[in-house]
N, C-alpha and C positions, 0 to 999 in steps of 0.2 A: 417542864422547862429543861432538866435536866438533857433530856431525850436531843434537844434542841443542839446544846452545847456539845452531846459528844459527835451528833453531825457536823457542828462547826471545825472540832476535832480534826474529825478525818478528812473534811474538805481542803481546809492548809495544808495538810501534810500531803495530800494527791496534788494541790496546786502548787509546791513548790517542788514537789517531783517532777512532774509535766514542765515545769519552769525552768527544770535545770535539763532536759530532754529537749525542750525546745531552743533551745540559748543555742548561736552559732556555733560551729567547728572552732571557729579562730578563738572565742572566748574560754573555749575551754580549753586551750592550748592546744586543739589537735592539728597536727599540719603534715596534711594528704600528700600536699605537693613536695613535700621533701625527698631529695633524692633514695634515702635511704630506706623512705617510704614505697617506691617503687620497687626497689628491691624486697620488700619485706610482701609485698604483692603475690612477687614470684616464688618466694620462698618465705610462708609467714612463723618459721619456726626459727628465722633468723632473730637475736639479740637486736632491739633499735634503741638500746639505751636509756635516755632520757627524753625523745622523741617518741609522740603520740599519733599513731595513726590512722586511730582508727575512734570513734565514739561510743563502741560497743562496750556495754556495761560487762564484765565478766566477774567474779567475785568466786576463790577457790578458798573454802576454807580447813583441806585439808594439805594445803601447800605439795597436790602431786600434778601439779604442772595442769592437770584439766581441771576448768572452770566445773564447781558446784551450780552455780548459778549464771548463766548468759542470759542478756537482752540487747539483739542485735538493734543497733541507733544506726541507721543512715537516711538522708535528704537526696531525693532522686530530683534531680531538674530537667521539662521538657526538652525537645527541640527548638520551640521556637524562644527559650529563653538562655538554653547553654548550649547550642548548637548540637553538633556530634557528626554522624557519617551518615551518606548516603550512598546505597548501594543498588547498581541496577544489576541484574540477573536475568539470561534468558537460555530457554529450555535449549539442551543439548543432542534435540533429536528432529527430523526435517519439521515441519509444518504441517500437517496433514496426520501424522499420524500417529495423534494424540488428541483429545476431546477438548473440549473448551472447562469440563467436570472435571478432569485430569491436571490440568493446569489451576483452579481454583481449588482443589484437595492438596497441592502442591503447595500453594499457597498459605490455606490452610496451616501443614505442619513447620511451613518456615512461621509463622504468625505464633505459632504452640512452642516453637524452640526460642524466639524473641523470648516472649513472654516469658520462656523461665528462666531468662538470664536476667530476671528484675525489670525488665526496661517495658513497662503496663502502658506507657505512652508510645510505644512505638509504633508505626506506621510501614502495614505491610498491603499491596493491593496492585492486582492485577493491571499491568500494562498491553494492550494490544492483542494478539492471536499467541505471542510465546513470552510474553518478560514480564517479571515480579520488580518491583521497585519497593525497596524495603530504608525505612529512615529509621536509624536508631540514636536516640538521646544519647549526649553525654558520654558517649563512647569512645576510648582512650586507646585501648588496643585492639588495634585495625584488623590484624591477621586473624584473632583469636575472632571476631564478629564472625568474620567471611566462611571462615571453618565449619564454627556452630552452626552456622546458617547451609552450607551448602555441600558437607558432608554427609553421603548417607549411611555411615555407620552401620556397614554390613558385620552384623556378628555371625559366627558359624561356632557351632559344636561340632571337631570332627576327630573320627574316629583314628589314632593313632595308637592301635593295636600291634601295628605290624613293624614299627619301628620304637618300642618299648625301652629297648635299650639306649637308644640315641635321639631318645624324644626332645629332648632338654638343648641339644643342637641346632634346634631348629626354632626355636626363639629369637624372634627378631628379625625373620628371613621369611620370604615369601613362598607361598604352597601353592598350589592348582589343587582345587577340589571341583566332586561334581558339580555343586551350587554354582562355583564359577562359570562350569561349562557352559550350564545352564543358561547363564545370564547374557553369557557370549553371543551364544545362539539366538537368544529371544532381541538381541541388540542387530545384530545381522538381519533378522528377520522384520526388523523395525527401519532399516533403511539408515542405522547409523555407522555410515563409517568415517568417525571423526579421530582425527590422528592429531597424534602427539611431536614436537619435536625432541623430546625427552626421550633417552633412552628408558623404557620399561623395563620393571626387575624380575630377572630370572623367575619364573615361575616356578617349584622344584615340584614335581609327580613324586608319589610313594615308591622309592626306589625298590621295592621289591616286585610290584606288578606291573612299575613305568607305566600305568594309571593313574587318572585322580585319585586323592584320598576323599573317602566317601563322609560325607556330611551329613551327619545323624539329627541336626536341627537347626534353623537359623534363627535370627532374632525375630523373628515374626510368632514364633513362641513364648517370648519372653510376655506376663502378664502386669508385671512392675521390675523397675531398678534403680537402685539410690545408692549413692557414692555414700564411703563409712570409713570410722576413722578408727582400731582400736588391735590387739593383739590375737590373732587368731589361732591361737593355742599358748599353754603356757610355756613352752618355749622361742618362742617366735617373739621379735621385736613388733610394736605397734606398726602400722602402716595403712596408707588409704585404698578403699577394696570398693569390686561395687556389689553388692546384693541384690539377688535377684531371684523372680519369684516368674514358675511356670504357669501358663496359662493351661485350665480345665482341658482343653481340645489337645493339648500335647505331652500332657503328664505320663497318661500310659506309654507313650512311644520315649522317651526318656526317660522312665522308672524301665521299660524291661532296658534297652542299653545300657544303664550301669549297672543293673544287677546283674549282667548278662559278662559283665567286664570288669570286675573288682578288681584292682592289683593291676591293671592298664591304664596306663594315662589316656586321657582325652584333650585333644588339643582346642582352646579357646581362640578363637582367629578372629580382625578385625582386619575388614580392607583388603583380605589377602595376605596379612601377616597374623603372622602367629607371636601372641602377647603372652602365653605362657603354656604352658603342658602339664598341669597338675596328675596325679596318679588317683585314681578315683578310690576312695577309701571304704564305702558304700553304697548301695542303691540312693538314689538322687530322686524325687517325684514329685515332689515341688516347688524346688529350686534349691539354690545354692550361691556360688562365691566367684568371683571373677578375681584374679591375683595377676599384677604384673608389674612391679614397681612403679605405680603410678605417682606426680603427684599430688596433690588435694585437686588444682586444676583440670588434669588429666581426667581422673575419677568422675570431678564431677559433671565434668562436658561430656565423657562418655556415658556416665548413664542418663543425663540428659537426650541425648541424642538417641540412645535404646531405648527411651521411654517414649521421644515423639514420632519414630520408627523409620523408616526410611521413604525418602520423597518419590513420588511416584515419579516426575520426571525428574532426570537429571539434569544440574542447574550447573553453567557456567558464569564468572564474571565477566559482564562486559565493561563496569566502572565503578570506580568506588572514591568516592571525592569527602573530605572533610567540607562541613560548614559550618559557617556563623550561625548566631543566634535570632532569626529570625525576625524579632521583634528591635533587637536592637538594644545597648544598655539605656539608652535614653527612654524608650518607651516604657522599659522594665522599669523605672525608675517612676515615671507618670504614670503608672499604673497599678502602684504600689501607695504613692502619695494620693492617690485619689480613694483607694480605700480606707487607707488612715483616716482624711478628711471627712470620709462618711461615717467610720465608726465615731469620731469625735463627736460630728452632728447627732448622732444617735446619744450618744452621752448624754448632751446636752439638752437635748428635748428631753428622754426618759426625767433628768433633773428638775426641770423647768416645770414640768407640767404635774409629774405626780409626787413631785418633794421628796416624804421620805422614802415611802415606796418605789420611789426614782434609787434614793440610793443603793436600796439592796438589787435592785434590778442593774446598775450597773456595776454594782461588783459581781453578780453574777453573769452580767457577760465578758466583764476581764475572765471569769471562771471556765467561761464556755472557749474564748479565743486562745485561751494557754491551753485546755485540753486538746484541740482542734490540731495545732502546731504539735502539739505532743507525739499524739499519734499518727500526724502526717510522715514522722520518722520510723515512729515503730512498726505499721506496717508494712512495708512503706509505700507513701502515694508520692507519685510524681507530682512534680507541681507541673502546671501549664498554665498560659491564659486561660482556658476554660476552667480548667478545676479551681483556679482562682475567684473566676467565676459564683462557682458553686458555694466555691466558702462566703462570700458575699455573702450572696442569696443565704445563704444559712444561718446567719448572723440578724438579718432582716427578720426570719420565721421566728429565732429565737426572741427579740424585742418581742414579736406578734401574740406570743405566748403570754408574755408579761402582761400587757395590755390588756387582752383577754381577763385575766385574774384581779388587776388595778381596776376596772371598771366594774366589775361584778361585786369588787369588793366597797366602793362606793358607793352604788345602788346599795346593795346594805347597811349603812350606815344611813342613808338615805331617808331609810323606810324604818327607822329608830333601833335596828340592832347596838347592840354593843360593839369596841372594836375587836375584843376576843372572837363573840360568833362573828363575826363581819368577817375577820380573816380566815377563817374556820370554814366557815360558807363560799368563802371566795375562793379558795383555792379545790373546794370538795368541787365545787359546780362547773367552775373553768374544767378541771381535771378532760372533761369527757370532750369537751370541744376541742381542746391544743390535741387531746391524742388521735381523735378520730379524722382535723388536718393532717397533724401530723405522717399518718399511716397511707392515707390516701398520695400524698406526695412522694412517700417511701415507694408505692405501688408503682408511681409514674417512672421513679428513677430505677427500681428493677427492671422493667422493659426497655428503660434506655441503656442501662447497660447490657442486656442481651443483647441490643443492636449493634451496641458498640464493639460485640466479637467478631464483626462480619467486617475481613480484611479493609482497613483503608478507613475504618470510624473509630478506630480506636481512641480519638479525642475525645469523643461522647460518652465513651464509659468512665473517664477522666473527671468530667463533669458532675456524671451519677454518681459515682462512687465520694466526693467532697460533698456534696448536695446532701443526701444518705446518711453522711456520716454527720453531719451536722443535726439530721432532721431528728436523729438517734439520742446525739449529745442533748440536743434542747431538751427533751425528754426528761434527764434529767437535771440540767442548770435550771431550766426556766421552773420547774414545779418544786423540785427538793432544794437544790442551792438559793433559790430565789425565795423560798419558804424559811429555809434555815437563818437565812442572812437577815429577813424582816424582821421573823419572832424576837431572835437575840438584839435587831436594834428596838423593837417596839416596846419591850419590856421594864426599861428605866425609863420611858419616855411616855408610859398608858395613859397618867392622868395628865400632863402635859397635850396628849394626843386626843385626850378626850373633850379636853376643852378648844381645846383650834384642831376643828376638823376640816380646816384648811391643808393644812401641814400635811393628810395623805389624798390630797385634791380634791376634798367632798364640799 
């Protein structure tokens, strides 16, 4: 029994966690919409005071300013429940000459750059013979979308050997390298000639050959990169850097150039500017450091963007409109109260019918609905009408589990067990049916969300992924919490129990 109790233990103390994870923003004082909050957005190493902005757990218990321990807390809301932006884009090259494979790979990496700006409910899918039409949730800064999305973060390594001494001048200014040539020409040759009313900025050649400066590798070598936060020597101040790591096919042709160049800077270029000119300190061969006073934003849009590599077509805006929420707060509201209403009815029967066994059943699915909400934050799932959906449905498999065990464990009592072995039996024998449903449903929601990566279904994998995570959680509420919660009430209650075998519906 013991055993029993220190399960009960640990399940409170996970349910009032999850409880306090799940609780509103506004309950726990945090408030997003504060001006200062905004600011603290743009630059989060600002002071906000007394002002909470954020729900993320951080806990430093060495008081140096970085968290010992973080758990990032936030609530993503769909489209059609918090509206956001909708953005139409089309290719920047004639009609004709580009594939319809071109345009869906396109697609593709705007779909790969969404996604890793958190927003798992967005909606990205091909319009017509040239335009992507991309919907992103709950999106607040309009410019910073359109960027991520339609920049293709041309990076170049090049070689700035021949101006060593005056390398450092050239940060922040725009260079002509061969890769640009390059691209000039393959642009020409693609029938684009699309102008600007903007004056374009001076290109500068390597003033000693009034040639390009040669371009010893672009990001199409890079094999990972992730924005970093920390002091990259000990004398250097902290700052945000990106880290990045060569891919196998271009190691040797960047291990021999820096070995080749020790004590030369190499210039880092993005877009045609040069973001910084470090002096190479060693041979380099499978990666290194990107440095340019970024900041955390900067960092980590850019290696965002060098991780989802550059769009095969180039994508201009044709419109970008904010909207409402879809559904409407009315509907948000009636469709909120109708699952309330159902999980009550669930209550209510689970009570009614199998007594006490009702009860642990339904404190185990208060047990399964607080983890559910818990981790809707911590990984985070967007919420949508579908994935709403799916929590439903989840909640329903989870009773289905119970029921399963409640009946089996009646037949034995039935058939003259005790109620020791009766719950013994019941829960051993159930075990193999709730997990072999179970699994088979898991199966179904994994092929749905593979579908769901295919531009323009992203709602679907919204669905699998709440559905999943439920079929996961019953696992364990409906067999251990629902086991635990019985034993501990069955226990002062055995010989009461034994004589009204009523009491667990037999």
């Amino acid at each position: 029994m013991s055993q029993h109790f220190r399960w009960l233990v640990f399940i409170i103390l996970l349910t009032v966690f999850s409880f306090y994870i799940a609780l509103p923003a506004e309950v726990k004082g945090v408030t997003p919409d504060d001006p200062i909050c905004e600011q603290w957005k743009q630059d989060n190493t600002i002071d906000t005071g007394d002002v909470r902005c954020s729900e993320t757990i951080a806990i430093d218990f060495q008081n140096d300013g970085v968290p010992d321990i973080g758990l990032s807390v936030t609530q993503s809301l769909g489209l059609d429940l918090v509206g956001g932006l909708r953005v139409l884009l089309e290719a920047d090259l004639p009609v004709g000459t580009f594939s319809s494979e071109d345009l869906a790979e396109t697609a593709n990496n705007v779909d790969r750059r969404v996604n890793a700006l958190g927003l798992t409910e967005a909606t990205v899918q091909v319009q017509g013979a040239n335009r992507v039409l991309v919907e992103l949730p709950g999106v607040r800064d309009r410019q910073q979308a359109i960027d991520t999305i339609q920049q293709t973060a041309l990076l170049e390594f090049v070689d700035f050997s021949s101006v060593a001494s005056n390398a450092q001048q050239y940060v922040g200014r725009s260079i002509l390298t061969t890769e640009q040539v390059n691209l000039d020409s393959l642009r020409a040759e693609n029938g684009d000639t699309t102008t600007t009313d903007e004056e374009p900025q001076e290109r500068l050649p390597d003033p000693t050959t009034n040639a390009p400066f040669e371009t010893v590798m672009t990001g199409a070598g890079l094999h990972a990169a992730s924005a970093q936060y920390g002091a990259l020597s000990q004398t250097s101040a902290p700052s945000w850097f990106i880290n990045f790591e060569i891919d196998t096919d271009y190691q040797q042709v960047f291990g021999q150039f820096t070995g080749a160049n020790v004590g030369s800077p190499m210039a880092i270029v993005l877009d045609g500017v040069v973001i910084s000119a470090p002096v190479i300190q060693a041979q380099l061969t499978s990666g290194g450091v990107i440095t340019g006073d970024f900041t955390e934003e900067e960092a980590t849009r850019l290696a965002l963007q060098l991780r989802s590599g550059a769009l095969p077509i180039p994508l201009t805006v044709q419109s970008a409109e904010e909207v409402g929420a879809t559904l409407g707060q009315e509907s948000v509201n009636l469709s909120i109260r109708a699952g309330v209403v159902g999980v009550i009815v669930v209550f209510i029967f689970m009570l009614v019918y199998y007594r006490v066994p009702g009860i642990s059943a339904d404190l185990a699915l208060g047990v399964y609905i607080i983890l559910n909400l818990a981790l809707f934050k911590l990984i985070p799932v967007t919420i949508t009408l579908p994935a709403i959906t799916g929590f439903l449905i989840g909640i329903g498999t989870a009773v289905d589990g119970n029921i399963l065990i409640f009946e089996r464990i009646k037949e034995e009592i039935r058939n003259g067990k005790s109620l020791s072995d009766a719950l013994d039996a019941g829960f051993a024998r159930a075990w193999t049916s709730i997990r072999d449903s179970n699994l088979s449903t898991i199966i179904i929601c994994v092929v749905l969300f593979f579908f769901g990566q295919t531009p323009g279904a992203s709602v679907v994998s919204g669905f699998a992924v709440t559905l999943a995570l439920g079929l996961v959680l019953n696992l364990f509420t409906a067999v251990l919490v629902t086991r635990t919660f019985l034993y501990v009430i069955v226990v002062p209650l055995r010989d009461v129990l034994a004589k009204r075998k009523w009491l667990v519906g037999a």
